[in-house]
C-alpha positions, -999 to 999 in steps of 0.1 A, spaced: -307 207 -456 -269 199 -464 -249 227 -475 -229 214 -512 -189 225 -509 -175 237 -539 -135 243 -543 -125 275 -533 -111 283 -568 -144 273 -590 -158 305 -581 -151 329 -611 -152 364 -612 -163 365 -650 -192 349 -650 -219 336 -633 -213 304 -609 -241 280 -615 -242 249 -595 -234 230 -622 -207 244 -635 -192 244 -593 -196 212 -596 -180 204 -628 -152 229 -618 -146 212 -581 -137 179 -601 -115 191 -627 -96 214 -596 -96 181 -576 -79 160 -604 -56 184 -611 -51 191 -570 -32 155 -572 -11 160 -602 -14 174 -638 -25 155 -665 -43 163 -697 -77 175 -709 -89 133 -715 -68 119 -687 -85 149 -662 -118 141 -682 -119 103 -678 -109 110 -637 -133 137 -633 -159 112 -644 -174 144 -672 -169 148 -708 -142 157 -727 -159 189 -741 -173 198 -708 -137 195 -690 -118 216 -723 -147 246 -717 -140 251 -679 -103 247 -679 -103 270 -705 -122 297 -678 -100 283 -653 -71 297 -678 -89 332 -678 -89 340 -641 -48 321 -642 -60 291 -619 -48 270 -644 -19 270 -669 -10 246 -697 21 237 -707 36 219 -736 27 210 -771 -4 188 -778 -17 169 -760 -18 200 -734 -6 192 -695 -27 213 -673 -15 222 -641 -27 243 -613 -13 279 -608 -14 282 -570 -33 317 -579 -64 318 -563 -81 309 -528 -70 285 -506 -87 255 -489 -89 256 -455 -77 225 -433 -73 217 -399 
């Protein structure tokens, strides 16, 4: 059996980590991993809705993962808080 990778930083403290919401959270972190962009433009590239994207960026924002910046339309961008991935 294959064992799923999640991004380091999609595991929250808060609450509990259901695979589906890993999953969710390992897109939005790898979007935003390449540059920062807003709630639609990280939604469209994430390939999940726009609600779904707005709820876990905005638990991202709780544990400071993320941070957004600007007026509307918000730019999310990653903190560098959190666990790192490891590379060779």
């Amino acid at each position: 059996m294959l064992k799923k990778v999640f991004h380091p930083n999609a595991y929250l403290t808060s609450i509990r980590n259901v695979t589906r919401g890993l999953r969710a959270r390992t897109r939005i972190l790898s979007v935003l991993e390449k540059k920062s962009a807003d709630a639609k433009t990280t939604a469209k590239e994430a390939g999940l809705s726009y609600s779904v994207v707005l709820h876990h960026l905005k638990l991202l924002m709780a544990e400071d993962i993320v941070d957004r910046k600007g007026g509307r339309p918000y730019s999310w961008t990653l903190t560098g808080v959190g666990q790192k991935r490891l590379t060779n």
